[in-house]
TORKESE-352589 format. One record per atom (N, C-alpha, C): x, y, z. Coordinates in steps of 0.1 Angstrom, whole numbers, plus 5000, padded with zeros to 4 digits. Example, Ala and Ser with C-alpha at 12.3 -4.5 7.8 and 13.67 -1.06 7.14 Angstrom:
513249435078
512349555078
513249675078
512849785071
513749895071
512950005079
// end
This chain:
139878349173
139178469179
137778479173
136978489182
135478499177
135278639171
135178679158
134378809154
132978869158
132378819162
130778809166
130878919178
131978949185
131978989193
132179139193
133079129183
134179249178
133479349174
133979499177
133179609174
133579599152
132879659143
132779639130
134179709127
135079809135
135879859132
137279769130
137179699141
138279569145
137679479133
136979439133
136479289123
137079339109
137079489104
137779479091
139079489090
140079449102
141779469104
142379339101
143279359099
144279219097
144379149105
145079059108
145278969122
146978929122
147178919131
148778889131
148778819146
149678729144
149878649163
151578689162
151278769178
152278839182
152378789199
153378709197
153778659211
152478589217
152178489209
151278379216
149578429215
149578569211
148278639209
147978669198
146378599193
146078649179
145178769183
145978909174
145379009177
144779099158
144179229163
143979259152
145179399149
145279449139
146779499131
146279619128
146479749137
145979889136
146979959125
146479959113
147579979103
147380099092
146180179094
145780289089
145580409101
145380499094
145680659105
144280669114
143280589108
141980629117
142480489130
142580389123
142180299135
143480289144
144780329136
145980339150
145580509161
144680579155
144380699165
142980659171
142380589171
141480539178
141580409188
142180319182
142780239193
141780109198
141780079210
140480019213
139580149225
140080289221
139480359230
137780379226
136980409235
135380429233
134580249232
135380149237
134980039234
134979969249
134079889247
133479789259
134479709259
134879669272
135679549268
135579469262
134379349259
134479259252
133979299236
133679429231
134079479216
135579479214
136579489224
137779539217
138379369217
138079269221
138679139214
139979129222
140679019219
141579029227
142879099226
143079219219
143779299219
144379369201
144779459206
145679549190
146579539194
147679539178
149179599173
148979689169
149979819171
150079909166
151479899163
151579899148
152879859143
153880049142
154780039139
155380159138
155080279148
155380219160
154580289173
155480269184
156280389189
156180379205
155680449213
154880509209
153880569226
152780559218
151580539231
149780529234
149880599240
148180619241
147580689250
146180629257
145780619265
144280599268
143580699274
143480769264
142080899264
140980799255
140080829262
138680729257
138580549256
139580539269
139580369275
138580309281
138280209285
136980209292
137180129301
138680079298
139379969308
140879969306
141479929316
142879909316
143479819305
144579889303
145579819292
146779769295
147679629291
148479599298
149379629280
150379669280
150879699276
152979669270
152979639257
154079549259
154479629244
155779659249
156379729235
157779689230
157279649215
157979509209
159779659197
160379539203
161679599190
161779559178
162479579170
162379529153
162079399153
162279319157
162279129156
161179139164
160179189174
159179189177
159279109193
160179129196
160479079210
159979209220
160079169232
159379249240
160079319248
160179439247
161879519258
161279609270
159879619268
159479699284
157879679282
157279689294
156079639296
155679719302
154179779307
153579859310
152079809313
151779739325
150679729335
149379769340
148579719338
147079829341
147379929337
147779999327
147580129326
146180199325
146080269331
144280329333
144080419325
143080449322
142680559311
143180679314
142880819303
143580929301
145380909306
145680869301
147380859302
148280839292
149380859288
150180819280
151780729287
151780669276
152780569277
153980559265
154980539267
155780559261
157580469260
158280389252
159380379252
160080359237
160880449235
161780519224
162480419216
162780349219
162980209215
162080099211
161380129208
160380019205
159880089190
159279959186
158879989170
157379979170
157079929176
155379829178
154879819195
153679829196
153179859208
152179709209
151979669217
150579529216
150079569233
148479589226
147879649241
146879559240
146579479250
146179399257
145279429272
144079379270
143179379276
143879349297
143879429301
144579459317
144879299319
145679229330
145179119333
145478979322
145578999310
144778889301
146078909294
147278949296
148878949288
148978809294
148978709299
149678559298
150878609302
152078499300
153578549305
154278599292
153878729288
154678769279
155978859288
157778809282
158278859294
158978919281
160079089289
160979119282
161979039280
163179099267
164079059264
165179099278
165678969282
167179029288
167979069286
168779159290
169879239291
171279149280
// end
């Protein structure tokens, strides 16, 4: 992942690769309530974890979020598509959320039944 790109907020996060994506690790109260919201697309990189999370929101998006929300072992149990700005999203079961630039999720698929 190129840093050069990344807004200064993202460049000082962790990194973790989650399901084929190296992303950056929203793990403090400012940056999991800010999100990649108020950012250009190509500042927000190729995507955040928000660990200890089942619901977002996109109030202050600037582009759609594809959205994939991970269980304990970090598998993927429901997914959530273009979601457009001002909206929330949500599923109760999930521990970790990975939001992803609209379009740009690859085949990340849920767990089966």
């Amino acid at each position: 992942m190129s840093d050069a790109s990344l807004t200064s907020r993202l460049r000082r996060l962790p990194v973790a690769t989650v399901s084929g994506h190296e992303v950056r690790v929203a793990g403090d109260r400012c940056s999991r309530l800010l999100g990649l919201a108020y950012l250009d697309r190509p500042q927000a990189g190729p995507g955040l974890l928000l660990p200890r999370c089942s619901s977002v929101h996109t109030f202050g998006m600037r582009f759609e979020l594809d959205l994939y929300f991970l269980d304990e072992r970090g598998e993927v149990i429901a997914i959530r598509r273009a979601l457009p700005p001002r909206r929330f999203a949500f599923c109760w079961r999930s521990t970790s959320v990975l939001e992803l630039p609209a379009r740009e999720g690859g085949e990340i698929a849920p767990v089966g039944p």
